[in-house]
LOSE-359571 format. One line per field, with one value per residue: x, y, z of N, C-alpha, C in turn; residue number from 1. Coordinates in Angstrom, 1 decimal. Example, Ala and Ser with C-alpha at 12.3 -4.5 7.8 and 13.67 -1.06 7.14 Angstrom:
<recs>
n_X (13.2;12.8);
n_Y (-5.7;-2.2);
n_Z (7.8;7.1);
ca_X (12.3;13.7);
ca_Y (-4.5;-1.1);
ca_Z (7.8;7.1);
c_X (13.2;12.9);
c_Y (-3.3;0.0);
c_Z (7.8;7.9);
vopa (1;2);
</recs>
This chain:
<recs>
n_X (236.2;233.1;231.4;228.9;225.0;223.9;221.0;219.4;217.1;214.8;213.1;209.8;207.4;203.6;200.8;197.6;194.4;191.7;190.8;191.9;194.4;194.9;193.8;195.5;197.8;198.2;197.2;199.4;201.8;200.9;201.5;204.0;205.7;207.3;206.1;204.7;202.3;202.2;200.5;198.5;197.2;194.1;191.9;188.5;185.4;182.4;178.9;177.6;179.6;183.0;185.7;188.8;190.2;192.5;194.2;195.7;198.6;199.6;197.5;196.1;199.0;201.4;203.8;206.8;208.9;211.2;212.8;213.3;213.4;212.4;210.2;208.4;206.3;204.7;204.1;202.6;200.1;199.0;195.2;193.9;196.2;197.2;199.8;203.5;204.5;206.1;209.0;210.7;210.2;210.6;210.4;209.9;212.3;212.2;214.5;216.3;216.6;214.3;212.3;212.7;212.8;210.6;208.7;210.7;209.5;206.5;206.5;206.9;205.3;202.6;202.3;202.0;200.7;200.0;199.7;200.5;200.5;203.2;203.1;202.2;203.1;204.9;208.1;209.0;210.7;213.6;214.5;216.6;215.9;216.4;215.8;214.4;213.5;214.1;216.2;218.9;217.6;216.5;214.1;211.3;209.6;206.3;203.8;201.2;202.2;204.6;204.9;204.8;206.2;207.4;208.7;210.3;209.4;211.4;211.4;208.9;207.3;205.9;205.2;205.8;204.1;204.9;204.2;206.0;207.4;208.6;210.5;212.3;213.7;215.9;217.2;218.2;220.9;221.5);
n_Y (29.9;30.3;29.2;31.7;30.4;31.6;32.7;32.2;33.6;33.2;34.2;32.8;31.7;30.9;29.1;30.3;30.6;31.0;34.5;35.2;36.2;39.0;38.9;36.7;37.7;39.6;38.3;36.4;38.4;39.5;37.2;37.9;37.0;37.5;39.2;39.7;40.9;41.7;44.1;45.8;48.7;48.9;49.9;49.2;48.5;49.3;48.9;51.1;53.1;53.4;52.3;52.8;50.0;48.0;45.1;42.0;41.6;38.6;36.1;34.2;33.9;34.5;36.4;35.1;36.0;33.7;31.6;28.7;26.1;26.3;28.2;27.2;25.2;27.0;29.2;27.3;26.9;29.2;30.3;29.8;29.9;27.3;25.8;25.4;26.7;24.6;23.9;21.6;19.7;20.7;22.9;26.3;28.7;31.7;34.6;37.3;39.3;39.3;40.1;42.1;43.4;43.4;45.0;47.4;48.0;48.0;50.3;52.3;55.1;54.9;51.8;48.9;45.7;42.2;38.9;35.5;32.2;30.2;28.1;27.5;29.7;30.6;31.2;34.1;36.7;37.6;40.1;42.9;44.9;48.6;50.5;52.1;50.2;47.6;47.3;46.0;44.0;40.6;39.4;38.1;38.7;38.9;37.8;40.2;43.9;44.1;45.0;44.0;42.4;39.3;38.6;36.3;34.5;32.3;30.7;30.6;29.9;31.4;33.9;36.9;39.8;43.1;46.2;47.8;50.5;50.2;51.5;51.5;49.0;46.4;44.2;40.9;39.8;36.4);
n_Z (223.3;222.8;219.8;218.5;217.6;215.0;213.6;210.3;208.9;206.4;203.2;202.3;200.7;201.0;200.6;200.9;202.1;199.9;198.7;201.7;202.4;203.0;205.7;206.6;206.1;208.6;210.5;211.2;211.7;213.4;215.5;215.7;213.8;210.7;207.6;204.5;202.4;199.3;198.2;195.6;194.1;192.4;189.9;189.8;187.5;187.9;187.0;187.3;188.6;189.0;191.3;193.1;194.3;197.1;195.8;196.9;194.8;194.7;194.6;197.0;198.0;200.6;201.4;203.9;206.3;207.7;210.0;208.9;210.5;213.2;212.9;211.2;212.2;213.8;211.9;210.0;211.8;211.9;211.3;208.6;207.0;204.1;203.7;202.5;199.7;197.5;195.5;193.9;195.1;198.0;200.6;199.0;198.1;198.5;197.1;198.8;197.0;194.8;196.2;197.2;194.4;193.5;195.5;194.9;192.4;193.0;194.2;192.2;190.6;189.0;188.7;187.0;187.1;186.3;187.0;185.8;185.5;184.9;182.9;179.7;178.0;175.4;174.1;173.0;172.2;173.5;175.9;177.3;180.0;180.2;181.2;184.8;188.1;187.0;185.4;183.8;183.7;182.4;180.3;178.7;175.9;175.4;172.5;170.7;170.1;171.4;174.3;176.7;178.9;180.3;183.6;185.5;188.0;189.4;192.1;193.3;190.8;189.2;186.9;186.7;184.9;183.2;182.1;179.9;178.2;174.8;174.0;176.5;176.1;175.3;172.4;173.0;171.8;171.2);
ca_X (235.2;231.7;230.5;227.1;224.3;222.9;219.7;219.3;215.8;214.9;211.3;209.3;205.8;202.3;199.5;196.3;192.6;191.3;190.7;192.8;195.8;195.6;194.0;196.6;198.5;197.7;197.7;200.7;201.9;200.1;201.9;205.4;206.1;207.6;205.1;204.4;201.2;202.1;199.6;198.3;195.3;193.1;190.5;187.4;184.6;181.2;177.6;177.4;180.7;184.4;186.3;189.9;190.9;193.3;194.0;197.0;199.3;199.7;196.1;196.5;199.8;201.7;205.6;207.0;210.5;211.7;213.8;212.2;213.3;211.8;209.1;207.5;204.7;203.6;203.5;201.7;199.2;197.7;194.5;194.0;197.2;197.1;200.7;204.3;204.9;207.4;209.5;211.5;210.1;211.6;210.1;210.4;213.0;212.6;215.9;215.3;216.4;213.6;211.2;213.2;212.8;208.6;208.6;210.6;208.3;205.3;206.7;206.7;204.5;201.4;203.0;201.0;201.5;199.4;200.3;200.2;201.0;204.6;202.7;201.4;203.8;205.8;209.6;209.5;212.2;214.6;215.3;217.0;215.4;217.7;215.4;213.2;214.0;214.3;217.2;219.4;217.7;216.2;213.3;210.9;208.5;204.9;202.2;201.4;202.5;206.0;204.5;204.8;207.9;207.3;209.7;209.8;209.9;211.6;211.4;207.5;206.5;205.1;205.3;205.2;203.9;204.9;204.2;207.2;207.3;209.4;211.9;212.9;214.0;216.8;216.5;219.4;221.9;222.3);
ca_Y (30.8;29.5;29.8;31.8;30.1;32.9;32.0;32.5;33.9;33.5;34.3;31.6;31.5;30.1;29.0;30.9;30.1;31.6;35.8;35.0;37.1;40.1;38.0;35.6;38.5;40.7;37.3;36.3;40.0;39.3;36.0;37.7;36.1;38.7;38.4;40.2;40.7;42.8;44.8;46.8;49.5;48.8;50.8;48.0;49.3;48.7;49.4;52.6;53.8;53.2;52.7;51.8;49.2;47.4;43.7;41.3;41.1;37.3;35.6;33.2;34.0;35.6;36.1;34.8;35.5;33.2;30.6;27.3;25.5;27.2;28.8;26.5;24.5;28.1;29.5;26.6;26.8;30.5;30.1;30.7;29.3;26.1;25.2;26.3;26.6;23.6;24.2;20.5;19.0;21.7;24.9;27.6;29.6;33.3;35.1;38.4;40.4;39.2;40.4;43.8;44.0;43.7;46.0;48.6;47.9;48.5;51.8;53.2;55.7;53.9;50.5;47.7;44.6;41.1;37.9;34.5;31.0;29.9;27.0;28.0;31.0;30.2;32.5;34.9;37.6;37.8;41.7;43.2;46.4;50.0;51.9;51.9;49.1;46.7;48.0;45.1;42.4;40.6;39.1;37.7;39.7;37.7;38.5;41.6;45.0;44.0;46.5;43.5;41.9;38.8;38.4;34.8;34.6;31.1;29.8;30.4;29.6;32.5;35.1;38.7;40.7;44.0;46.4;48.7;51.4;49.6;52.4;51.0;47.4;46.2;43.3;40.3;39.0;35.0);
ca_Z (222.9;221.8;218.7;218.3;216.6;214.2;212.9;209.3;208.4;204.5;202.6;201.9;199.5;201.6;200.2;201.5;201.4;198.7;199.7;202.8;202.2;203.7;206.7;206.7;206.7;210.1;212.1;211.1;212.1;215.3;216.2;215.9;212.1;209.8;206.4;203.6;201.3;198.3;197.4;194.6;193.8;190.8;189.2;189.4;187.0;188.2;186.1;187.9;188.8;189.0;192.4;193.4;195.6;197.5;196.2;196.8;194.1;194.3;194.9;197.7;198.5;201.6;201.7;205.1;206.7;208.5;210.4;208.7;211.1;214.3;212.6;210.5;212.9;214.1;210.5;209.5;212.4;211.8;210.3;207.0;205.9;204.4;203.5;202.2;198.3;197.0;194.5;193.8;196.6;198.6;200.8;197.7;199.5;197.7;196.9;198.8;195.4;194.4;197.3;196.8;193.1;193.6;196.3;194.4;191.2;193.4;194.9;191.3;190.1;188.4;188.8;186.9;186.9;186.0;186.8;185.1;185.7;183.9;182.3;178.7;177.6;174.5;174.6;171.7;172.1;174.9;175.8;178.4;180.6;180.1;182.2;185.8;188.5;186.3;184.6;183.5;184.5;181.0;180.5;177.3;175.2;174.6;172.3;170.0;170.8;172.3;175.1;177.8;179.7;181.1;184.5;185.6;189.3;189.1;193.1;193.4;189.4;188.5;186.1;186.8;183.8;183.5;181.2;179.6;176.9;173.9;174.4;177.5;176.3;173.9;172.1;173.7;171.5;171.7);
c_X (234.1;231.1;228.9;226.3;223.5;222.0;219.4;217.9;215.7;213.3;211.0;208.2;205.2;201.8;198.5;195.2;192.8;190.9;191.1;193.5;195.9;194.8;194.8;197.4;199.1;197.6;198.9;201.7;202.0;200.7;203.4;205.7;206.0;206.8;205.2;203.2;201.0;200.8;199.3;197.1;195.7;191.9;189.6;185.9;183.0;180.2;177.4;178.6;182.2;185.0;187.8;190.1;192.2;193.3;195.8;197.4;199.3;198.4;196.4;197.8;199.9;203.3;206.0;208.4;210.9;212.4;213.1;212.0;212.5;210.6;208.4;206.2;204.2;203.3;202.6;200.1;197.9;196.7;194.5;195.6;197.1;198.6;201.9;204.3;206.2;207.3;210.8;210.8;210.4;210.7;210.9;210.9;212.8;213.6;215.3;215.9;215.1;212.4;211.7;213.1;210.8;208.5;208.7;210.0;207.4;205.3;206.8;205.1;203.6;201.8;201.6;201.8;200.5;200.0;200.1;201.0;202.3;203.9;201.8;202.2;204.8;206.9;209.4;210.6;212.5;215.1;215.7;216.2;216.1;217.1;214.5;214.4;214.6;215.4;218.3;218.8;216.7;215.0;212.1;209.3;207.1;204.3;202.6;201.9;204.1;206.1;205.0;206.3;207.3;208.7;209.6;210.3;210.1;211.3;209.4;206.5;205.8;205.7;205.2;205.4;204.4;205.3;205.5;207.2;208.5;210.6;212.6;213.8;214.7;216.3;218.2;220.1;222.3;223.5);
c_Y (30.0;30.4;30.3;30.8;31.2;31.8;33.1;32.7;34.0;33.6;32.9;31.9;30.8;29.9;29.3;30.1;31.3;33.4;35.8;35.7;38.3;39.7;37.4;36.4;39.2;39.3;36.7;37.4;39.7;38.6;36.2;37.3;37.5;38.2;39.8;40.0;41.6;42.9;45.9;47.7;49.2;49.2;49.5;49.3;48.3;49.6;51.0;54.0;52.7;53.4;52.1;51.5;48.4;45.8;42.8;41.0;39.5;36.8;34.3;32.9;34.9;35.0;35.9;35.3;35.0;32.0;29.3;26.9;25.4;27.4;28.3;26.3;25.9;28.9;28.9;26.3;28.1;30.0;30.9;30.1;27.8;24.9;26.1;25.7;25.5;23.8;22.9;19.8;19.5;22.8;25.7;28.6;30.9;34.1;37.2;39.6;40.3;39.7;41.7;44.3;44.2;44.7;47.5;48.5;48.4;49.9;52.9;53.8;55.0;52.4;49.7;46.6;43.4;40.3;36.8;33.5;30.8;29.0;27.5;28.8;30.3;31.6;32.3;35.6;38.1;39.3;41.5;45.2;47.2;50.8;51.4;50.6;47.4;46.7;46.7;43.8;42.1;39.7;38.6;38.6;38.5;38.4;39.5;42.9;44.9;45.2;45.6;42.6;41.0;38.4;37.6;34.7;33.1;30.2;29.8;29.9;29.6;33.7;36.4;39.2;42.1;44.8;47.6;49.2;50.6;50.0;52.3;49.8;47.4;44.9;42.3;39.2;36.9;34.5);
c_Z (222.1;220.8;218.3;217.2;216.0;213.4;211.4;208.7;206.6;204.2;202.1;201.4;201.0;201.0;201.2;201.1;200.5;199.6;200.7;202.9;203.2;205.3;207.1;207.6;208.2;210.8;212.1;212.2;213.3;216.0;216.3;214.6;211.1;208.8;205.9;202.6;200.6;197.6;196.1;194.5;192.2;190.7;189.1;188.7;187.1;187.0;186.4;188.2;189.1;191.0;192.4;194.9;195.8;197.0;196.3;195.5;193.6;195.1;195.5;198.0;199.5;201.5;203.6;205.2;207.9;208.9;210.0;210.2;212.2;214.1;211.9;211.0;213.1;213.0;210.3;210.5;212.5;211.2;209.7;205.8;206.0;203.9;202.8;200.6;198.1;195.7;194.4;194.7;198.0;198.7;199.6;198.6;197.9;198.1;197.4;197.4;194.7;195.1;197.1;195.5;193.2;194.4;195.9;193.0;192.0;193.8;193.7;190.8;189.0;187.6;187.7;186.5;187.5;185.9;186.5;185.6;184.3;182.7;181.3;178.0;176.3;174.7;173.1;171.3;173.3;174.9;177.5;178.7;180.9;180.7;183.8;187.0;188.4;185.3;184.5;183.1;182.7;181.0;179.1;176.9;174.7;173.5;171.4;170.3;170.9;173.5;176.4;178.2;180.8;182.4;185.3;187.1;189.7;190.7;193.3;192.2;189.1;187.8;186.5;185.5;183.7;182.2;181.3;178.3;175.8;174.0;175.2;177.3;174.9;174.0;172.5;172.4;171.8;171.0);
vopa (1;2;3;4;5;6;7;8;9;10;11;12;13;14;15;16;17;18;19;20;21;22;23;24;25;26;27;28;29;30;31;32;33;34;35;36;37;38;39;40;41;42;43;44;45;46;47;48;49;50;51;52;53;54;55;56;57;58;59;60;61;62;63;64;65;66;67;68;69;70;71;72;73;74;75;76;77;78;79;80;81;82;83;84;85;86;87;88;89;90;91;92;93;94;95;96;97;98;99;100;101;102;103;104;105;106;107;108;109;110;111;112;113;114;115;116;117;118;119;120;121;122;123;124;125;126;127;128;129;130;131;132;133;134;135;136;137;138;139;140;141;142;143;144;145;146;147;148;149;150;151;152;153;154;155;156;157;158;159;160;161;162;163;164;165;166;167;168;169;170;171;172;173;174);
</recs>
């Protein structure tokens, strides 16, 4: 009996051109290559009026799934993409809990959420989140207020900010 080869698909980070993303996106799409470009609406306030738009979550990013191996040169050949995120030296493989926990963040009712580079952040107080999709998972308080929850998305190294009512978050025991 021969043994199947199952091909193991996993997320991967790109780097985009700059405003590329939701381009990247749709050819990707096009070419067969599972992808992802989390988006968000934001109120932008102009001199005259207020509108909301559509912008990508991560600025010059696009989530990929797929077989490195296989799928790499033709990932890397869409235009618009100019390379895969390394994390060690190493394709940044994303854990899909972590592609599932943004997703269901985004799917909540007036989601927000600002993101920041890891590099700069001092760790003030370590809580854990008791309510929403983020429920367990723990995460560090920056800054005044204690209104915000930084959630450190370690294989791409970036932050996701995200705000949370005080009453949601204990404070963690070391």
């Amino acid at each position: 009996m021969e043994s199947e080869n199952l091909v193991v698909k996993k997320w991967f980070a790109i780097y985009t051109k700059p405003r590329w993303e939701k381009k990247v996106h749709e050819r990707l799409t096009r070419n067969g290559i599972e992808s992802w470009c989390p988006i968000q609406k934001v109120v932008k306030q102009w001199s005259d009026r207020k509108k909301t738009i559509e912008e990508p979550l991560f600025r010059s990013y696009v989530f990929v799934k797929i077989d490195y191996a296989t799928e790499r040169l033709p990932t890397l050949m869409v235009d618009g993409v100019l390379n895969f995120v390394h994390y060690l030296k190493q394709p940044a493989i994303i854990k899909d809990q972590e592609i599932e926990n943004i997703q269901l963040y985004l799917n909540e009712k007036d989601a927000k959420v600002e993101l920041r580079a890891i590099e700069g952040f001092k760790v003030d107080t370590k809580v854990k989140i008791t309510q929403g999709v983020f429920m367990d998972k723990e995460g560090t308080i920056l800054r005044e207020g204690k209104k915000r929850v930084y959630v450190q998305l370690e294989s791409i190294g970036q932050v996701m900010m995200v705000e949370f009512s005080v009453a949601h978050l204990e404070k963690v025991i070391e």
